[in-house]
N, C-alpha and C positions, 0 to 999 in steps of 0.2 A: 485744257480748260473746259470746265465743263457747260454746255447749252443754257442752264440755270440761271446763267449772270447775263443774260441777254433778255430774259422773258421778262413782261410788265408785270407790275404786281397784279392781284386782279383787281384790287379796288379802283387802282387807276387804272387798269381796263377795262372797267364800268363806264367810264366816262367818252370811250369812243363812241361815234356815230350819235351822240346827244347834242342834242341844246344845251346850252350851257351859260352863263353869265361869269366871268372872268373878273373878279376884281384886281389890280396892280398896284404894287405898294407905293406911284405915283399919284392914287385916288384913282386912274383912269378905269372906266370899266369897256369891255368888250364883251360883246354877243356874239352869237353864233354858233357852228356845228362842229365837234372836234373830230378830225379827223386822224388825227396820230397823235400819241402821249408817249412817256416812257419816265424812266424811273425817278426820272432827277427835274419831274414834271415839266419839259420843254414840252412846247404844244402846239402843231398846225393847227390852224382854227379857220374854217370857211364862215367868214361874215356877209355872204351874199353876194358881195363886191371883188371876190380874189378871195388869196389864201394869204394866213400871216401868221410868222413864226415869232412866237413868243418864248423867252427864256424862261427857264422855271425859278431861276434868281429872281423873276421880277414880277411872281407872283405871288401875291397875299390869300387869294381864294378863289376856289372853282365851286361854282354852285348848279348844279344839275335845273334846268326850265322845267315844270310842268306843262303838260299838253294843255293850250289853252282852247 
C-alpha cells in the first residue's frame, strides 16, 4: 500500500497550528488552535481549556481567524 493514502491533503494541512473557528451542523461554534486534522476532516482542536476531538461528520465549516 502505498504512503499516499495516509498524507493530509495540503489544503487541510493548511489549517494545522491555526486559529480557527469551527462551525457544527448542531449551530454550535468552537474556537481555538488545530492541532491535528486529516482527510475525512476529524480534528484535535486546543480551545485553551484541554483538547477536543471533533468528528469531521459533525462539521459544517472551518474558517481560518485572522491575527487580531
Amino acid at each position: 500500500m502505498s504512503n499516499d493514502n495516509f498524507q493530509v491533503t495540503k489544503k487541510f494541512a493548511n489549517f494545522k497550528g491555526k486559529n480557527v473557528l469551527i462551525g457544527l451542523k448542531n449551530w454550535e461554534e468552537l474556537e481555538g488552535k488545530i492541532i491535528a486534522i486529516d482527510n475525512f476532516l476529524n480534528v484535535v482542536l486546543d480551545d485553551g481549556n484541554g483538547l477536543k476531538v471533533i468528528k469531521g461528520g459533525k462539521i459544517a465549516f472551518i474558517s481560518i481567524k485572522e491575527d487580531e
